[in-house]
N, C-alpha and C positions, 0 to 999 in steps of 0.2 A: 412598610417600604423596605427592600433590599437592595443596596447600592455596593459593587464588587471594582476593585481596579487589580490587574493581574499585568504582571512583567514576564516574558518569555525570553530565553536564549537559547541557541543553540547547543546540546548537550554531548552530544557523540560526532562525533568529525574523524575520519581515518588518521591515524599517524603519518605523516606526510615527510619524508629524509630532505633536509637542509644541506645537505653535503654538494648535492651535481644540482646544474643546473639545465636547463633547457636544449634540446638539441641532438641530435646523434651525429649528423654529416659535420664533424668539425673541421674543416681546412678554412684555415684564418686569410681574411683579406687582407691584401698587404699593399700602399701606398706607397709613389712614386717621391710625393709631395707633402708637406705640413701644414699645408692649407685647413683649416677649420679640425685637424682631426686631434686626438689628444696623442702622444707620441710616446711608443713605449722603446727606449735606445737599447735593442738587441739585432742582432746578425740573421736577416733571412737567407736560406740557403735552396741554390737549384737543386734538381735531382743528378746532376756532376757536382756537386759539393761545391759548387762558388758561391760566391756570396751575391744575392740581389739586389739586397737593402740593409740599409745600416739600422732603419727603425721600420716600427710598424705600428696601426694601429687595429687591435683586435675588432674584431667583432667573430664572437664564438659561433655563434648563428645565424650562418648568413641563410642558410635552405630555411627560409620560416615556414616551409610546407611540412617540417616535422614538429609533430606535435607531440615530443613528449620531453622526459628529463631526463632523458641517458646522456644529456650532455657533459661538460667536461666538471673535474671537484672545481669546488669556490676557493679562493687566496690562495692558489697551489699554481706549480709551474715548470714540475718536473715535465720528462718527452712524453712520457707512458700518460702522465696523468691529463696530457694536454692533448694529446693523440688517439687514446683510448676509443676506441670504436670505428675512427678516422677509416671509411674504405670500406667497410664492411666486411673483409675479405676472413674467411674462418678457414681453419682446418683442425678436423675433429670438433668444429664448438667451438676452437679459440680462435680469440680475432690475432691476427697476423697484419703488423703496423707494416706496411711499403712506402712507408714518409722515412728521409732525412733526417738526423736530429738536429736540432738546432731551434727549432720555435721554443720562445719562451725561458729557452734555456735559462737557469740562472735569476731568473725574476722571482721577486718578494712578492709581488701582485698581480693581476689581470686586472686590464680592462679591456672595454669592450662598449661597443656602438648600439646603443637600446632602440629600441621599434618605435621608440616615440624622438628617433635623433635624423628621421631619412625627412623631413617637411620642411622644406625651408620657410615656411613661413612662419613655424617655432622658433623665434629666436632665442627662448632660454632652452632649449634642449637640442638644436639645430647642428650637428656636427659634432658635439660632445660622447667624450666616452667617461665612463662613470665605474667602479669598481666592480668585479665580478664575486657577487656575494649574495648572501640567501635574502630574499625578499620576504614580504607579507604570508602570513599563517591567511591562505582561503579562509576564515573560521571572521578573520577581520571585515570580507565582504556583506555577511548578514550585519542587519542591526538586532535591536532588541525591541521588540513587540510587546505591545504593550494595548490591554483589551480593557474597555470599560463595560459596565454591565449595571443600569440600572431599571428598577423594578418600584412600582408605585402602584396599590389597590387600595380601591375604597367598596365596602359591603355594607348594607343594611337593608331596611324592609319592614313593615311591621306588621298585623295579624294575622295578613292574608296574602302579603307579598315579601319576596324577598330578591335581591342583585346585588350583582356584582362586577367591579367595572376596573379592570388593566390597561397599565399599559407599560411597555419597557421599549429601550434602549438600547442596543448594543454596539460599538464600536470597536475594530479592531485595527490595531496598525501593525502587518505582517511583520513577517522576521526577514522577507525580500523588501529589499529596495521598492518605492514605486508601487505599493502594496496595502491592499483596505479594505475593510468590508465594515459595512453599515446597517442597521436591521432596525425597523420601529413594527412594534406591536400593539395593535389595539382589540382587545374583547369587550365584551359585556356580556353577562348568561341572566335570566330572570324565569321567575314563576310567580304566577297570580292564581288566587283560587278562586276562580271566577262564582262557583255558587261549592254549596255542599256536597254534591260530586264530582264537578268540570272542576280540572286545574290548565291550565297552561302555560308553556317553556317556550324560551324561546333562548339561542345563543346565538351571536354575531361575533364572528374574528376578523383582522384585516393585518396584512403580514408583509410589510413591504422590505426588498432585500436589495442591495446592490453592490457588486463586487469589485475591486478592481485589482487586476495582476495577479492571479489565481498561477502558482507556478505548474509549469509542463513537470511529470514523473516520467520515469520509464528510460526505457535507453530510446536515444533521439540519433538515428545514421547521419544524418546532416550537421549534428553538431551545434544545431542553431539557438535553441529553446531552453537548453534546459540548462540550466549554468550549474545547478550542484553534480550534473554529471560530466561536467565538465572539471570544477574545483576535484571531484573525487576519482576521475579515474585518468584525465588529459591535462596535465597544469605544465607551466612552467616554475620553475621553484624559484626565479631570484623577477619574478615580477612584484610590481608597486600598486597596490590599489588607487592611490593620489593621483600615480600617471593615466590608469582606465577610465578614471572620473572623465576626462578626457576624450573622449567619446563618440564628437562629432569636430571631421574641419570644418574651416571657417564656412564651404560652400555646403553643408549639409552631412557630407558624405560618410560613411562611417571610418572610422580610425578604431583601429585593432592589434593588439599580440602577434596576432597571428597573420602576421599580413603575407603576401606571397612572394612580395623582395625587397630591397633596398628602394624600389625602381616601381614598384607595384605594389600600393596600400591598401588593396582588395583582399577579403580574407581568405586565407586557404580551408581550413577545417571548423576554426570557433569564429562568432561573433565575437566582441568584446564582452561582458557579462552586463556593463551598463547600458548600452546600448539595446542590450534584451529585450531590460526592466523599463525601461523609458520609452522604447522605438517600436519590439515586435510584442506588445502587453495583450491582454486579454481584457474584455470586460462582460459582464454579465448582469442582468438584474430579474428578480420576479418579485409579481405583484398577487398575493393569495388571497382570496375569500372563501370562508366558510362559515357552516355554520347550520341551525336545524330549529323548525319549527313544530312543537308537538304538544298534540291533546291528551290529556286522560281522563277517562269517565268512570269515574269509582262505582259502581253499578250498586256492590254494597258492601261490607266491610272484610269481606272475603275475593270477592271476585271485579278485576277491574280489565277495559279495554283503554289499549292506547295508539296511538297513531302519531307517525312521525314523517317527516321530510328532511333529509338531511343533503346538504349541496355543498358541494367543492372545486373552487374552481379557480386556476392559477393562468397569467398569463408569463411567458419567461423569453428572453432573448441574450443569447451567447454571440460574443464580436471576437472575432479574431484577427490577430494583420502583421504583414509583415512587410517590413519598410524597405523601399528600395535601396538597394547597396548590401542586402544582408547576406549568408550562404544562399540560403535559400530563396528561390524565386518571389518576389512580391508579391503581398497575398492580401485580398479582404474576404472575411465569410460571416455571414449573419443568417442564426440558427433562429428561430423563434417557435416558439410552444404557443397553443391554446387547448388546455385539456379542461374537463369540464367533466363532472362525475354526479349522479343524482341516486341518492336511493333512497326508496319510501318503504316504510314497513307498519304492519298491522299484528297487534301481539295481545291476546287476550288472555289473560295473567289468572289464575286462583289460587291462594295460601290458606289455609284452613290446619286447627289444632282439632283434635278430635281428642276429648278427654284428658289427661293427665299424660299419656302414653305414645300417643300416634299423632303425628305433624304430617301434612302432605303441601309440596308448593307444584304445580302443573302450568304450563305453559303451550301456545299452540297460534302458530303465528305464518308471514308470508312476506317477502322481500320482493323487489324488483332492482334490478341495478343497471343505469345505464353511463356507459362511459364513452367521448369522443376526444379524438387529439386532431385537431389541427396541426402540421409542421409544416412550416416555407423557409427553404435554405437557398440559399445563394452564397455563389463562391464567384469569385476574380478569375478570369482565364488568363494567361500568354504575358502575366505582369499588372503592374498596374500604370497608365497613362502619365499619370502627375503625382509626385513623391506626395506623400503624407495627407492627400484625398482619399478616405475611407468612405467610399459608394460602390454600390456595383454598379455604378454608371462609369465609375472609372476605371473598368477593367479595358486590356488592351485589346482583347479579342473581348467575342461576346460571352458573356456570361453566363455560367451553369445558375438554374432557376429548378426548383423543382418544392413541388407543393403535395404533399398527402394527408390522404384523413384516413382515419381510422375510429371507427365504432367498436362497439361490443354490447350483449344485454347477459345478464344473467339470471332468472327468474327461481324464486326459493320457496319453501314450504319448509318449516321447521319446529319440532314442538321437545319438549321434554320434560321428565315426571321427575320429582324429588322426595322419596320416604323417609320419612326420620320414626324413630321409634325409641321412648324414656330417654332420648336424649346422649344415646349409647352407639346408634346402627343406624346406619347411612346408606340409602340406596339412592343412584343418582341415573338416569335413563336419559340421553338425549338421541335426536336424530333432525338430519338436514337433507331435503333433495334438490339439487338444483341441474338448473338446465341451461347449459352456455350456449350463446351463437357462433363460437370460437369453434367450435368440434362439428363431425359433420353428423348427421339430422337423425340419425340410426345410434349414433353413439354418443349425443348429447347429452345424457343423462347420466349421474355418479350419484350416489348415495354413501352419505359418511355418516356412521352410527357411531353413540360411544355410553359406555357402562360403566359405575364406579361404586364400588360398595368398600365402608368405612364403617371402622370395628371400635369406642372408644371405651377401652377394658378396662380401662382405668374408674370408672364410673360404676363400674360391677366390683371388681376382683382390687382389693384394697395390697397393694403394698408397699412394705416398708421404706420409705425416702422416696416413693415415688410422687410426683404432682401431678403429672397427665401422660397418658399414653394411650395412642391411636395405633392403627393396625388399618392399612389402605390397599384396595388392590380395585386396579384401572387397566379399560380397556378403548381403545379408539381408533377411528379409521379416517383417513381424510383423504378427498379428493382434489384433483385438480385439471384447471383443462389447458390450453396456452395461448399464443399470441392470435389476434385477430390476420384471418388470410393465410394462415397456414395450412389449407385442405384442399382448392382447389387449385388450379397456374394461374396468376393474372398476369399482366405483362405492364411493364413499366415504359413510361412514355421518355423519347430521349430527344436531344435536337434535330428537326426537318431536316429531311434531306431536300435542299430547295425550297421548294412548296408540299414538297409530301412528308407527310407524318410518318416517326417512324418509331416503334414500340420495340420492347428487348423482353426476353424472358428471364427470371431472375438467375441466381447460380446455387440455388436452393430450388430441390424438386418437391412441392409438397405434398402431401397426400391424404386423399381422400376418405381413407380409413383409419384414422388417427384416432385412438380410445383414451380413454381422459387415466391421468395419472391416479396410483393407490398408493397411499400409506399405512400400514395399520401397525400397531404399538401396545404391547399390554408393559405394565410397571406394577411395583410392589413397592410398600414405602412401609415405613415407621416412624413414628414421631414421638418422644419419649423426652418424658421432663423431668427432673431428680430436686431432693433440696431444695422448694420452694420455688422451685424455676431457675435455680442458680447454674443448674448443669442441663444441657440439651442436645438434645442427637436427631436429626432429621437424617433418615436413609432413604433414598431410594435404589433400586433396578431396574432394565428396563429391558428390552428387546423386541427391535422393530426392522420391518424392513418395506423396499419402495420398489412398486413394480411396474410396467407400462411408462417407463420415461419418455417424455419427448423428446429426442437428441437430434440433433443436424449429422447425420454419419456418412463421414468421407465415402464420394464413389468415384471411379474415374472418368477424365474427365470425357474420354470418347461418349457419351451418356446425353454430353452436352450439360449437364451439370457436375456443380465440385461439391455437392451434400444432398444427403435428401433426408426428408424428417419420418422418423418412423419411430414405432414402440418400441423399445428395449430394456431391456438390464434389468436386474432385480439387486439390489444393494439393501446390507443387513447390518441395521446397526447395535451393539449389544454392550451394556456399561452400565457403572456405576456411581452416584453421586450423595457426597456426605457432608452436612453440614453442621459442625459442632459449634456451642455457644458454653462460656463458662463465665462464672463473676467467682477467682478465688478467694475477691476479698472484699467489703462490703459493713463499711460502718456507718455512724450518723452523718459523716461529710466525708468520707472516703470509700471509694470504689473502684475496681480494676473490671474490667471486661475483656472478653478471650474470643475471638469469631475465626471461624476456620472452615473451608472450604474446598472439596476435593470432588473431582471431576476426572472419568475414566471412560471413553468411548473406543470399543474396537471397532473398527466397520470394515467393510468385507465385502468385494465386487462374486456374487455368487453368479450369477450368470449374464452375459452382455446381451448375445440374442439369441432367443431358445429355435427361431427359425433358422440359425446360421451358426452352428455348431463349429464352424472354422473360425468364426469371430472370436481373438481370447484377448484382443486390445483394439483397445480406441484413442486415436489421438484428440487431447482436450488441446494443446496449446504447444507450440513453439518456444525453448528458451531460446533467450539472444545469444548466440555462440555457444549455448551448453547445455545442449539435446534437446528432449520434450519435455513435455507433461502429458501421460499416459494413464486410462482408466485399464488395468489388467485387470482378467478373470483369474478368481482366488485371492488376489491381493490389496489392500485398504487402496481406497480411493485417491486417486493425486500418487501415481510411482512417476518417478523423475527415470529416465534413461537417457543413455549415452556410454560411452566407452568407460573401462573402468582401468586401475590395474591388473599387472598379471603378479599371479603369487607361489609361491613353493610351499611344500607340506606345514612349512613353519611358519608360516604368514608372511613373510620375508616379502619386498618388494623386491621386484627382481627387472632387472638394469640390463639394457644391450652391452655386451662384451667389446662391439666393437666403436662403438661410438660415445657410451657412456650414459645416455638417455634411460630415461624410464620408459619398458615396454608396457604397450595398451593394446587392449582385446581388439581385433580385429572387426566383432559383431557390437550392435547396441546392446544394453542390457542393462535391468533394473539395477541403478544405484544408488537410491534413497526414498522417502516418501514423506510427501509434505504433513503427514497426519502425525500429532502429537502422541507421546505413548499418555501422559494425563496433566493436567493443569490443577492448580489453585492459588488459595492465599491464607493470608492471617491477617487479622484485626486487633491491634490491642488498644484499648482507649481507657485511661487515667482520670480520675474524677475527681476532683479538693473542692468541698463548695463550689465556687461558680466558674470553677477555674476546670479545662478541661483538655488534656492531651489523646491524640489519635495519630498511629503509624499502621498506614499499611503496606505490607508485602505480599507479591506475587511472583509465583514462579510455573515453570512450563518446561515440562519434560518431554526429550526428543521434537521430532518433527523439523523437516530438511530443508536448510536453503540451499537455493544456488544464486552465487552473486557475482555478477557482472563486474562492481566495484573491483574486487578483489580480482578478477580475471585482469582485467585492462589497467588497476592501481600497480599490478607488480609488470605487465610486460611495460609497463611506459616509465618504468621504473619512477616513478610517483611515491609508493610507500615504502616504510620506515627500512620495513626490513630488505631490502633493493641496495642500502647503502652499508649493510653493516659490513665490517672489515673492508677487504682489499677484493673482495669479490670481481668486483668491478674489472680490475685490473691484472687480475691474476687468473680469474674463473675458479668454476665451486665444482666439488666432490660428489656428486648425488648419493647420500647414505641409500644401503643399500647391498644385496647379494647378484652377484653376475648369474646371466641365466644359461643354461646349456641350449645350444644351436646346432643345428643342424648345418650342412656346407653350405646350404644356401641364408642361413643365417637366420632361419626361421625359431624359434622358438620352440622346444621337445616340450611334449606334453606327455605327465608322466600319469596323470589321470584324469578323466574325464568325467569325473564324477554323474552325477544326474544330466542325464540329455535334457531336462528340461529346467534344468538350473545351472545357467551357463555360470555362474559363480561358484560353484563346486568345483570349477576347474583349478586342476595341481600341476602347475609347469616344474621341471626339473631344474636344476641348478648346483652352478659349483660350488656352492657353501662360500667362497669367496669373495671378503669383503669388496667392493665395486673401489677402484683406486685411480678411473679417468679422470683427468680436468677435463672438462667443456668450458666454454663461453657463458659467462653469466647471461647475457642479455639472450641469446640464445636458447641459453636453459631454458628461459623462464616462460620463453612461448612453446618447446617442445615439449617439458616437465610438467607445463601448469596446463589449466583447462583447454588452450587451442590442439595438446595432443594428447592428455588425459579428463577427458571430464570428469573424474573423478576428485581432481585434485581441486575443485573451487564447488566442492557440495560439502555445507558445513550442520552440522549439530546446532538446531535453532533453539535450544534449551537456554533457560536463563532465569534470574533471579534479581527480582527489582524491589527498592525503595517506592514504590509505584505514589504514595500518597504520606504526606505528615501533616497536623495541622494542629495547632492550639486558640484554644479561646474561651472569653471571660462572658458567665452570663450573668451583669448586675443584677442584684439584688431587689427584687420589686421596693423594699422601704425605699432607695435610694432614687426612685424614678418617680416619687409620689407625685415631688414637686415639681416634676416637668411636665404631669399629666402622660406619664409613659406607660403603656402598661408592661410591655418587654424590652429589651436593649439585647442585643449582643455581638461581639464583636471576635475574628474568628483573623488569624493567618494562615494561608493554606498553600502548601507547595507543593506539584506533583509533576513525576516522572524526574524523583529526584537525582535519584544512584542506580547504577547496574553493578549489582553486588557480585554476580559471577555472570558470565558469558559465555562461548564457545565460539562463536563465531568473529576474527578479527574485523577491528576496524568501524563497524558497524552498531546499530543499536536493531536487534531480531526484532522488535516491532517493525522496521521497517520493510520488512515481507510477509507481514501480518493483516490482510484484508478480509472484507463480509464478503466479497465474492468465492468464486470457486477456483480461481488463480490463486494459487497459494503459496507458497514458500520463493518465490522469483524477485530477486532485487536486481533493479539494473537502472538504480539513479535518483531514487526516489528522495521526498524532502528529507532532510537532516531532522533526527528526531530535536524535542524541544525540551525545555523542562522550565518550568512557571512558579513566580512564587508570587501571592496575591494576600489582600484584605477584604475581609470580607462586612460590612457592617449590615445588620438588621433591628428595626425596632416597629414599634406597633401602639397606636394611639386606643 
């Protein structure tokens, strides 16, 4: 039995400035009367300098259609400080106040009329102004997650049979609000040896899952979904989580931050964040079967036949909804799966020693695989009818319905020979053909062979402190073919027009002569053992590449299609990996162990398509405000473009003379790339009797993000560094060299290095330090990513705490008497510390995916970090 309970909280959250709060348009409302408001006794002033009111009561915010914090500082009350941004109105970059002085003048405090004070049916918040000061740390919105894990098996069997029977547990309560996931597991596997040659297997699993409030990633234009892109890049700073709790008026409707006026509680840009969790949630579940029934006929004590049936089969349904009153239009959508996978195989096995000398194992076998998906989606049209009815019966228009299947078969023949020789020499021979229905009928067919012969010298050639050493060198090739329906057009069915049916072509052209993907890879290794095994070196090399890819590549759209699928590109991948083991120390109850790990892959786009010699880039993906993601020829796969700076012989950035801005290249062009220069880790683990410590570190060198966060955190002036000094109020300096211009203020290029390396380029300059003010608020959308992309692509390198753990393994005497045969009990905490970073704000996991989108942050969960118990034992 293993039974685990694990605690998670939020670990990385941007630095978030406490100083301004909410707001940019500040012109303060100003009351006639002292009816219900809180009264602050200073002198309001016309634009002729008379006086209008003897008090007022603030509300800093009255435009709640801005959403960000460049509002005015907290318990301050100077002109400038109360004024600051008031108008919009710049020259050169700095804001230029056209207000009066006199607001505020002279006040020890601010207050100000809160979003939860325009209801009059609030009678404890109704009218009230409350002091103008920093609110809640976003960080206070998550809870702490907190995941149970248990695990219970029973085995046995006795001359001729043997099983084994699970089951677990798992429970999660997220780190969002409103948030769960639940999982039960049940297997059983068995064999009987039905006579002296028949055996048979049989395994059964059943996997049921169900979700609730799975949060939306990604950057969300509506604002609606995704609250940590909201906490991280669009906040108010002097907000109250106690008041959001708050959520819904009394008639349902949502109550919000962000409302659109004193007069209008409708939101303008964000939901409320609880509202989200509770009103626009997700839910999901599936239910898995699998499992495999098989013969084996030992024929004789060398040669056996086996036969198997293997089935997998899941049903799954995703609900989506979004409640009326939200940004976004009310929504119901329910996705549901039926996939179903069958594959049977026939393998006729021989193992045979010949002598003292020569061992051969051969193999020679046939597969068939058949896979179907069911998918039926249904979405809400034009709203939904009746608030918080989740049907597609209650859509207000008719409802999008749409149901497809899809097949596949893939048909195999595969065998392979194994020679061994005294135990020393290793020859390894395999080979697969298969035949997919996915590809068209002429080009159905890939063959992926692979070879591997092993050298174990150490068996022969005796030396000094050595224990083992091998000597390997592999060879392999693998195929592949792709989605069903991508070869000939079909056309997809859409809603009648009237009575007549009416069909669409896709916006994918696909084709007909579509040739199944190649891989092929040779490696070299060594495996070397020292000192009784106390010292180890696993190496390998490798170098491979992939040709005939299947890609969707943009064509225009006069075509009538926006992709069409065809072979291309050849990508080469070439590196090294090393994995070291050491024990420096090693007595009768003490031991230290050493694991190390390092990982090196160049890769390299060599050609895109050898038909289309003008093809030198392909666009994979869209950043959100900060360029692409581009596959270039010559260059590692995933390059980032977009505008970059402009630089002088000396690297200098180099700054408009006349405005003060930092100049950006006029063209796009490579400015980083998501691929790592190498990765690893270290292991160290401490051993005392039963007592036993482990830390592991990991770290990742190069490979680029671009983050959203950080884009939208400093123009909404949200992070730390937005408030430091007087910026705000004075405007900032851009460090930096002025650059020489031309009359029309163009920027002199002093060389142009490589025409085909627009970053070789050397603009001129006056060596003089850059000495304009701008407008902070200003700068920061001109300066940062919206006019240099450059400036928000960061160095995704880092170095983590990734894993620590300690635990006790009693003593067998001491379990005699419980009938135990093992006990152990373990604490385990991981993703504890980020020991060094580059990237602000952020934890670089969090633009870390298995997909081929890589280096892209624009909202994603807050990373976590967990510390847990673990207890195991054993009857």
């Amino acid at each position: 039995m293993n039974s685990s309970l694990t605690f998670e909280q939020i670990s990385v959250l941007p630095e978030y400035q406490n100083r301004y709060g909410g707001g940019a348009d500040l012109l303060p409302f100003g009351y006639n009367d002292n009816t219900g408001f809180y009264k602050v006794p200073i002198e309001l002033y016309n634009e002729d300098g008379s006086v209008s009111a003897s008090y007022q009561s603030f509300d800093l915010v009255p435009i709640y259609g801005v959403d960000e914090s460049n509002g005015t500082r907290f318990a301050t009350s100077t002109d400038q400080h109360f004024q600051h941004l008031a108008g919009f109105a710049y020259d050169n970059g700095q804001a230029q106040y056209g207000f009066p002085s006199g607001y505020g003048a002279g006040q020890s405090n601010l207050f100000y009329r809160n979003w939860n004070s325009w209801d009059d049916w609030d009678t404890a918040n109704f009218g009230q102004s409350i002091p103008w000061q920093a609110g809640d740390n976003p960080g206070d919105f998550f809870q702490t997650g907190v995941t149970s894990n248990q695990n219970i098996a029973l085995d046995g069997g006795g001359e001729r049979s043997a099983f084994r029977l699970s089951y677990n547990r798992y429970d999660q309560k997220g780190i969002y609000p409103n948030s769960h996931q639940e999982r039960n597991s049940l297997g059983f596997n068995g064999s009987l040896d039905m006579s002296k040659h028949l055996v048979a297997s049989v395994g059964i699993n059943y996997v049921n899952t169900r979700t609730l409030g799975r949060s939306a990633v990604g950057y969300d234009a509506r604002g609606g979904l995704n609250s940590a892109q909201n906490f991280n890049q669009w906040w108010h700073t002097q907000l109250r989580f106690d008041d959001l709790k708050q959520y819904q008026n009394p008639n349902g409707t949502q109550r919000t931050w962000n409302r659109r006026g004193p007069n209008d509680p409708n939101p303008q840009y964000w939901d409320n964040p609880y509202w989200v969790r509770y009103k626009n949630y997700q839910n999901d579940g599936r239910d898995r079967f699998f499992g495999n029934v098989g013969l084996t006929w030992k024929i004789n004590n060398w040669l056996s036949l086996s036969g198997r049936v293997l089935q997998d089969y899941y049903s799954e349904f995703r609900e989506e909804r979004i409640a009326v009153g939200s940004i976004s239009p009310s929504k119901y959508s329910l996705d549901q799966y039926n996939v179903g996978e069958t594959n049977t195989d026939l393998i006729l096995r021989a193992e045979r020693t010949i002598g003292e000398a020569f061992s051969y194992g051969a193999f020679v076998g046939g597969n068939k695989l058949w896979r179907k998906t069911n998918r039926h989606v249904g979405v809400t049209r034009g709203g939904l009818n009746v608030p918080d009815i989740y049907t597609l019966q209650n859509s207000l228009e008719r409802p999008f319905v749409q149901t497809t299947v899809s097949e596949k078969q893939i048909e195999s023949v595969f065998g392979g020979l194994s020679l061994g020789w005294q135990s020393t020499l290793f020859l390894d021979l395999t080979g697969r053909q298969d035949w997919s229905s996915t590809l068209p009928e002429a080009n159905n067919g890939y063959f992926y062979p692979s070879a591997s012969l092993s050298y174990v010298f150490s068996e022969m050639i005796k030396i000094p402190a050595m224990s083992f050493g091998k000597l390997r060198l592999g060879w392999a090739k693998v195929g592949n073919d792709t989605d069903p329906y991508n070869i000939l057009t079909t056309y997809t069915p859409r809603d009648n027009f009237g009575n007549a049916p009416v069909f669409t072509v896709p916006n994918t052209l696909n084709n007909r002569s579509l040739l199944p993907e190649a891989t092929s890879t040779i490696e070299a290794g060594a495996d070397l053992r020292f000192f009784s095994n106390r010292l180890g070196l696993d190496l390998s090399v490798y170098s491979g590449k992939t040709v005939n890819q299947i890609i969707p590549l943009s064509t225009t759209p006069a075509t009538g299609y926006n992709f069409q699928f065809i072979n291309a590109g050849e990508i080469s991948n070439k590196g090294i990996e090393i994995a070291l083991n050491a024990t420096p120390v090693q007595t009768q109850n003490f031991s230290w162990d050493i694991g190390f790990n390092f990982g090196k892959n160049v890769n390299k786009i060599v050609d895109l398509n050898p038909e289309d010699p003008d093809l030198v880039s392909l666009p994979i993906t869209s950043l959100v405000f900060l360029g692409a993601l581009v596959a270039y020829e010559g260059q590692p796969f995933g390059t980032i473009t977009g505008t970059n700076y402009l630089y002088d012989k000396n690297g200098n950035k180099l700054i408009d003379p006349n405005s003060g801005f930092y100049l950006a290249s006029e063209t796009v062009m490579p400015i980083g790339n998501i691929t790592p220069d190498f990765t690893g880790g270290v292991t160290n683990t401490w051993r005392w009797k039963g007592l036993s410590l482990t830390a592991f570190i990991d770290f990742r060198k190069g490979g680029d993000i671009v983050s959203t966060t950080n884009l939208f955190g400093r123009y909404s002036g949200l992070l730390a560094e937005t408030a430091v000094g007087d910026a705000r109020e004075n405007g900032v300096v851009n460090p930096g060299v002025t650059a020489l211009v031309d009359g029309d203020g163009v920027p002199v290029l002093e060389n142009a290095g490589d025409p085909n390396t627009p970053l070789d380029d050397v603009y001129a300059s006056s060596g003089t330090a850059n000495t304009v003010v701008v407008g902070d608020q200003l700068n920061r959308i001109l300066s940062g990513g919206f006019g240099v992309t450059a400036a928000d692509v960061y160095d995704g390198s880092f170095i983590k705490l990734r894993e620590l753990s300690i635990g006790y393994t009693f003593p067998k005497q001491w379990l005699q008497r419980v009938r135990l045969q093992d006990l152990h009990l373990a604490l385990v905490g991981r993703n504890l510390a980020i020991l060094h970073k580059n990237i602000p704000h952020l934890d670089p996991d969090n633009a870390i995916s298995t997909s081929n989108i890589q280096g892209s942050e624009g909202g994603q969960v807050p990373a976590v970090r967990s510390v847990g118990v673990n207890l195991s034992f054993r009857f």
